[in-house]
C-alpha positions in Angstrom: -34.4 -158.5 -33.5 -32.6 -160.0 -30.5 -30.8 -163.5 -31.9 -28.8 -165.7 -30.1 -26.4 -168.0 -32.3 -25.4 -171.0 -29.9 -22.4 -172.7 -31.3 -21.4 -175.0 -28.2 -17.9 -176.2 -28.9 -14.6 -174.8 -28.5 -13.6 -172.5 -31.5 -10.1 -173.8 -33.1 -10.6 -171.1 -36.5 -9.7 -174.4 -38.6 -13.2 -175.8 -39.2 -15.6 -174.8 -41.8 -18.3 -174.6 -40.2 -16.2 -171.9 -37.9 -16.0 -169.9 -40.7 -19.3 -170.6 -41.8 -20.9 -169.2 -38.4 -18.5 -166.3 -37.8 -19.4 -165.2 -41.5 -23.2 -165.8 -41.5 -23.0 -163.9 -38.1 -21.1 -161.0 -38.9 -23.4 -160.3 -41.9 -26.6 -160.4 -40.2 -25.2 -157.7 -37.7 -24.7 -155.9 -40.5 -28.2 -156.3 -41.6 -28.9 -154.7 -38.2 -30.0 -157.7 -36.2 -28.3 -157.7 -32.7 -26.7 -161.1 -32.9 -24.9 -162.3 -29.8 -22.6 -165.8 -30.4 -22.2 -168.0 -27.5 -19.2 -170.7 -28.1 -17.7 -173.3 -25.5 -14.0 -170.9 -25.1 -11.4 -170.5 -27.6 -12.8 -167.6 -29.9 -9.8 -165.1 -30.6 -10.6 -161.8 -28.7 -9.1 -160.6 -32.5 -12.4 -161.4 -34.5 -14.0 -157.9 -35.1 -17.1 -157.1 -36.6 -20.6 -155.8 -34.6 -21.5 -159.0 -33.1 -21.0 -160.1 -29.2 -19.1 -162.7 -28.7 -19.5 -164.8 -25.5 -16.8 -167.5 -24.7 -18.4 -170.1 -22.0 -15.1 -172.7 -21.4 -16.3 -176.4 -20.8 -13.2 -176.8 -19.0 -12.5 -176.6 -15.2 -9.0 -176.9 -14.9 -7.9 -180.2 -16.2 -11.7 -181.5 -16.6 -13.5 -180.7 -19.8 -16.9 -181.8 -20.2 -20.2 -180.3 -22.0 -21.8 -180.7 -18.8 -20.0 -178.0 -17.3 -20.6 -175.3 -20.8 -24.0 -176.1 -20.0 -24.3 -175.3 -16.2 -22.4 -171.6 -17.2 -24.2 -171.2 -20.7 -27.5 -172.0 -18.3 -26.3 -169.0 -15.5 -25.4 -166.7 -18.1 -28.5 -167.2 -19.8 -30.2 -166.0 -16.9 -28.6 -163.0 -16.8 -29.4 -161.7 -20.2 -33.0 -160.1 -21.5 -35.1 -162.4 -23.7 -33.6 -163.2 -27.2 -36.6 -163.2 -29.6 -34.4 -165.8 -31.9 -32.3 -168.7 -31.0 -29.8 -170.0 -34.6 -28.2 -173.5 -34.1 -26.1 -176.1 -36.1 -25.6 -178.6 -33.4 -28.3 -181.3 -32.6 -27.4 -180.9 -28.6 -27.9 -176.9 -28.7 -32.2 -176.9 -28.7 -32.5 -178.8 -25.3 -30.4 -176.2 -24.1 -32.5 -172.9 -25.2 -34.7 -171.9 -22.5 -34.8 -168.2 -20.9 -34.4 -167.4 -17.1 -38.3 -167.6 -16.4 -38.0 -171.3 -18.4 -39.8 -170.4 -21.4 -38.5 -172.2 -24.4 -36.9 -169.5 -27.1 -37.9 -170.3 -30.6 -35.0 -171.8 -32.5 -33.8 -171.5 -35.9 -32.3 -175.3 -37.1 -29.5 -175.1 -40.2 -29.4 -178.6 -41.4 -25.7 -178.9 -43.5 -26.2 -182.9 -43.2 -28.5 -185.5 -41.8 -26.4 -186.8 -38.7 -28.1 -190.2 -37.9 -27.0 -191.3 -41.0 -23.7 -191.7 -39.7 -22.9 -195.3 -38.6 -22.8 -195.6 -35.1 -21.0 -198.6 -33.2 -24.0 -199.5 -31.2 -27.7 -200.0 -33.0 -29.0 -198.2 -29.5 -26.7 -195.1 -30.1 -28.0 -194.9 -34.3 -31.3 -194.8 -32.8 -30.7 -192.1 -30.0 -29.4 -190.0 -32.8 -32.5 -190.6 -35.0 -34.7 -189.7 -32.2 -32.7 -186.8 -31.1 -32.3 -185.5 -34.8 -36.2 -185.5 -35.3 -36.8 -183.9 -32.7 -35.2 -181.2 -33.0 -36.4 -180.6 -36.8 -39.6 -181.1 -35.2 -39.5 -179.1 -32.8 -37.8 -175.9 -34.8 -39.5 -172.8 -35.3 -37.6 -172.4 -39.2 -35.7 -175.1 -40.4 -33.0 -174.0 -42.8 -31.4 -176.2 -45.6 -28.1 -175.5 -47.5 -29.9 -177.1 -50.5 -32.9 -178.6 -51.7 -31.5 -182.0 -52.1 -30.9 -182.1 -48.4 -34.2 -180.3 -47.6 -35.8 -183.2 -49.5 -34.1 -185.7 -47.8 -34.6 -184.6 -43.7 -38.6 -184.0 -45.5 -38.9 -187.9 -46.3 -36.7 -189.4 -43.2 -38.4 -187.5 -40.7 -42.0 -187.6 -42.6 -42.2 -184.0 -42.0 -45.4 -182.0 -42.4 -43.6 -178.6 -43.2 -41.6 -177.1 -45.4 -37.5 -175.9 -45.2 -36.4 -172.7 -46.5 -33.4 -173.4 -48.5 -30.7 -170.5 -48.4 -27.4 -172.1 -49.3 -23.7 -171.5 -48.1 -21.9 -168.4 -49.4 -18.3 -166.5 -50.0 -17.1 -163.1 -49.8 -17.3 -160.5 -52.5 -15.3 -161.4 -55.2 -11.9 -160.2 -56.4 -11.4 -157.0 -58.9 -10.3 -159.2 -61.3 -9.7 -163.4 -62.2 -6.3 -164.6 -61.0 -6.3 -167.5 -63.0 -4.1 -168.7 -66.1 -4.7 -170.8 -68.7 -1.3 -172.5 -68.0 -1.5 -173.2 -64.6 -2.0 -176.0 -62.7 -5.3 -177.6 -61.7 -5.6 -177.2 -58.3 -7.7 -178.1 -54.8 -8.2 -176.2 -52.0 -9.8 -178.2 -49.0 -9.2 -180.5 -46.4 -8.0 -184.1 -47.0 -10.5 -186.3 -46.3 -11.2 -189.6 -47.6 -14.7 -188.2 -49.0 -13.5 -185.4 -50.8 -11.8 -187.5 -53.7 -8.6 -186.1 -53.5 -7.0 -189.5 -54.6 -9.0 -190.0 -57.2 -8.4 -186.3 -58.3 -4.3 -186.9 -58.0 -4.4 -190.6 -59.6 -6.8 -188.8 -63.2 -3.9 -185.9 -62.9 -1.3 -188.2 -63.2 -3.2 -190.2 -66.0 -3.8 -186.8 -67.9 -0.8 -185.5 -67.6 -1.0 -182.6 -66.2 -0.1 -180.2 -63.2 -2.2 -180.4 -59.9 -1.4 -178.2 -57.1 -2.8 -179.1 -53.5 -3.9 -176.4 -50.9 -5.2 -178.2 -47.3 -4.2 -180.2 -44.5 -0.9 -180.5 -42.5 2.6 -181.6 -43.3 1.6 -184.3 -40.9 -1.9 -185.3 -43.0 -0.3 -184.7 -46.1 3.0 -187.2 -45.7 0.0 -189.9 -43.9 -1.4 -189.5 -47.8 1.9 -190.1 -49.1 1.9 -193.2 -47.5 -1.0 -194.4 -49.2 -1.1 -193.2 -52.6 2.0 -191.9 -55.1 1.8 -188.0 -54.2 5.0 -187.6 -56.1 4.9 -184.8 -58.4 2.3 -183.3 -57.1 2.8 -179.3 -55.6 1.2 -178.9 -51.9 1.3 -176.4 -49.6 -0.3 -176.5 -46.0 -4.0 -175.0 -45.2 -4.5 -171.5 -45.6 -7.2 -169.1 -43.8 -10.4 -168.5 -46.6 -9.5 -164.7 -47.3 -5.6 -165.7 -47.6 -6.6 -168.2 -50.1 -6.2 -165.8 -53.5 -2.8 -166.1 -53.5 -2.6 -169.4 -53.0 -4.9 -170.2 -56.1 -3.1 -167.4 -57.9 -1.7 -168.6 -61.5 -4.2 -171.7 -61.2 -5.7 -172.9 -64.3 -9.2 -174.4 -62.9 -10.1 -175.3 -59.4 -11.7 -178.7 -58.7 -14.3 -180.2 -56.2 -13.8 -183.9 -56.8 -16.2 -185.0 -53.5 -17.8 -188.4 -53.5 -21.4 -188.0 -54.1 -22.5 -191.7 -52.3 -21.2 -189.9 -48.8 -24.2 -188.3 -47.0 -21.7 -184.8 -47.1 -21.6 -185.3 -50.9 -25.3 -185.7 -51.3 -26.2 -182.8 -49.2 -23.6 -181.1 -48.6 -22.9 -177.2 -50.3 -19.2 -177.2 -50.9 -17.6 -174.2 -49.5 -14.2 -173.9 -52.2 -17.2 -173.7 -54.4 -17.4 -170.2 -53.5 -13.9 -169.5 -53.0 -12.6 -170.6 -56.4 -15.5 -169.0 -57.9 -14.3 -165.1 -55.9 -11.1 -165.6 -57.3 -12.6 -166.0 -61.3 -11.7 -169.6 -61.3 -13.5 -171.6 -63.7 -14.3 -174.9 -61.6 -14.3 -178.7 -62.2 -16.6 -180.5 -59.8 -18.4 -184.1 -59.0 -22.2 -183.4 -60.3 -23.7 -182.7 -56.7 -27.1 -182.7 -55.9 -26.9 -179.7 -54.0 -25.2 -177.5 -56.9 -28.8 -177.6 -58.5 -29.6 -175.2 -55.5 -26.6 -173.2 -56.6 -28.0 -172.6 -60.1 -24.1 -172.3 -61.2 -23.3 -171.6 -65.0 -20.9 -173.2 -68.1 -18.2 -172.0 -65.9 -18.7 -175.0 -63.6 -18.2 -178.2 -65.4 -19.8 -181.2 -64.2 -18.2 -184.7 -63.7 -21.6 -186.9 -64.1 -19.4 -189.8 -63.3 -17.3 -190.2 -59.9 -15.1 -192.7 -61.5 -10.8 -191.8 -62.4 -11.7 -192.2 -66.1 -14.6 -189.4 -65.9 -12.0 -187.2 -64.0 -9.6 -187.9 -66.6 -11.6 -187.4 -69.7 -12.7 -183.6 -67.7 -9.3 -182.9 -67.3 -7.7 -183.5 -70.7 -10.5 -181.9 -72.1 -11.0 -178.6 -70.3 -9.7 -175.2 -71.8 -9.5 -172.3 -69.4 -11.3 -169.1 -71.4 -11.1 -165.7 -69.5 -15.2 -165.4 -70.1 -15.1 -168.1 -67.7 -13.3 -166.2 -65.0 -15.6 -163.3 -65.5 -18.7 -165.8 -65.3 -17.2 -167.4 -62.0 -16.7 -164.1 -60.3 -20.1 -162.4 -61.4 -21.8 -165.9 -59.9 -20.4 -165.2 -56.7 -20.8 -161.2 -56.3 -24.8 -162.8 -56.0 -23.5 -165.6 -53.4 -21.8 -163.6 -50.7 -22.3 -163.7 -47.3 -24.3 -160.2 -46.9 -26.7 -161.6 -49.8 -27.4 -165.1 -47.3 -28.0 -162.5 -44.7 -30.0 -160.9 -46.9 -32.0 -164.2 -47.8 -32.3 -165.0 -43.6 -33.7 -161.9 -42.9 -36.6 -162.0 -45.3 -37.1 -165.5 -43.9 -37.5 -164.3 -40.2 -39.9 -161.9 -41.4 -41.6 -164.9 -43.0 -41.6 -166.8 -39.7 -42.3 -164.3 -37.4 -45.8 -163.6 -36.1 -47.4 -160.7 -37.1 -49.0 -158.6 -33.8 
């Protein structure tokens, strides 16, 4: 099989989804699909792996505009044989996906969030986006959901007549043995962002009494926080790259996933330090998500029902890190790596593609 994953923005190797896309494409080559990825510049020449990696700058000396990644994506596109599969994340790829004789090429659509139900400034631009999104469900060949909460959701908004398969985000293989300690600190890894919870995380640490240590963001983001809640006390150390991250968490007692469930993201959304914590034989705290239901995730994952301080508090006075845990965590994700997603995809292809 011929796929073509169209990722068309410049690559930075900071965002999830980055990650997300390098992963998921570097284990499908492994599967022996033929996967080319197509980005809008920036992709380190460093990245390895049996995939093809095409960089397509939207710039033009000091101009930088999608228009012009489209023009070159569109010329080189013409210059290749036929891709039998198109994979996209970005509403604005499908319009783009037609081969050099014009003929559409059928498009896989990974939904990680519904887009249009971000507030736009303008009630014109909310519905563009609407319009835009469902039509480009519509129009997918296989729609993929990172959970059946969000599969649900894009099903009743868009009244659509068919079905998603659900094949949820994933980590690499786990660790050869826990690197937690039942005297750590708590601790989260992720970005700070106002939807993640982080202040109500470090406000029920303080209130409990005990250690949290903070992995994300820049000196910059982090001193911004500062500024608007007490971060004294707290341990925090800058962003570090997803396979670096063990050492960070080393010594940690239990990793938490405090993200606000009323946020579209939290709804839907299939946290990624999910899968980290859970390599490294953390046990894990987390906001009862919809989407961890997809996730099937054990004991070793406790729960927060409520997104309130006192809920957090109450789960963090209360937990007790047992090494079964650990062992529980890392077994979960040995069966959630990134070759098992492949894995999953390429038995959906097979399910999606007609038989001659």
């Amino acid at each position: 099989m011929h796929l073509l994953y169209l990722y068309p923005e410049e690559w930075t190797g900071r965002r999830a989804r980055e990650m997300h896309t390098d992963a998921t494409c570097q284990a499908l080559a492994e599967q022996g699909v033929d996967v080319t990825l197509v980005t809008a510049g920036g992709l380190s020449k460093s990245v390895s792996g049996a995939v093809h990696y095409v960089n397509l700058s939207r710039r033009f000396g000091p101009i930088k505009s999608a228009a012009i990644f489209r023009r070159r994506f569109q010329q080189w596109l013409r210059s290749q044989t036929r891709f039998d599969w198109a994979y996209i994340i970005h509403l604005k790829a499908a319009a783009m996906l037609r081969d050099k004789d014009g003929t559409p090429i059928p498009y896989v659509y990974e939904a990680h969030e519904i887009f249009s139900q971000t507030p736009q400034k303008k009630e014109a631009k909310q519905i563009k986006l609407y319009e835009l999104e469902r039509g480009v469900i519509s129009g997918a060949a296989m729609r993929i959901a990172t959970s059946a909460a969000l599969a649900e959701a894009l099903k009743i908004r868009f009244a659509l007549a068919h079905d998603f398969e659900i094949v949820p985000n994933a980590g690499y293989i786990p660790l050869p043995s826990s690197v937690g300690s039942p005297h750590g600190p708590f601790v989260y890894a992720g970005s700070i962002s106002d939807w993640k919870g982080l202040d109500l995380v470090i406000e029920a640490a303080r209130e409990a009494g005990v250690p949290l240590k903070v992995v994300g963001g820049t000196a910059g983001e982090w001193r911004k926080l500062g500024r608007q809640i007490d971060t004294s006390g707290i341990t925090w150390q800058p962003r570090v790259a997803p396979r670096a991250l063990d050492k960070a968490l080393a010594g940690a007692r239990a990793g938490l996933i405090p993200t606000q469930p009323e946020t579209p993201s939290g709804r839907y959304s299939c946290p990624m330090k999910l899968f980290d914590y859970a390599r490294c034989g953390l046990p894990v705290i987390s906001t009862a998500l919809p989407s961890l239901e997809s996730l099937n995730v054990g004991p070793w994952c406790t729960q927060v029902t409520e997104p309130t301080r006192e809920a957090w508090v109450k789960a963090l006075m209360s937990f007790r890190h047992e090494p079964d845990q650990g062992e529980a965590a890392r077994a979960w994700a040995g069966e959630h790596t990134w070759a098992k997603r492949a894995e999953a995809l390429v038995r959906a292809f097979a399910r999606h593609t007609p038989r001659a």
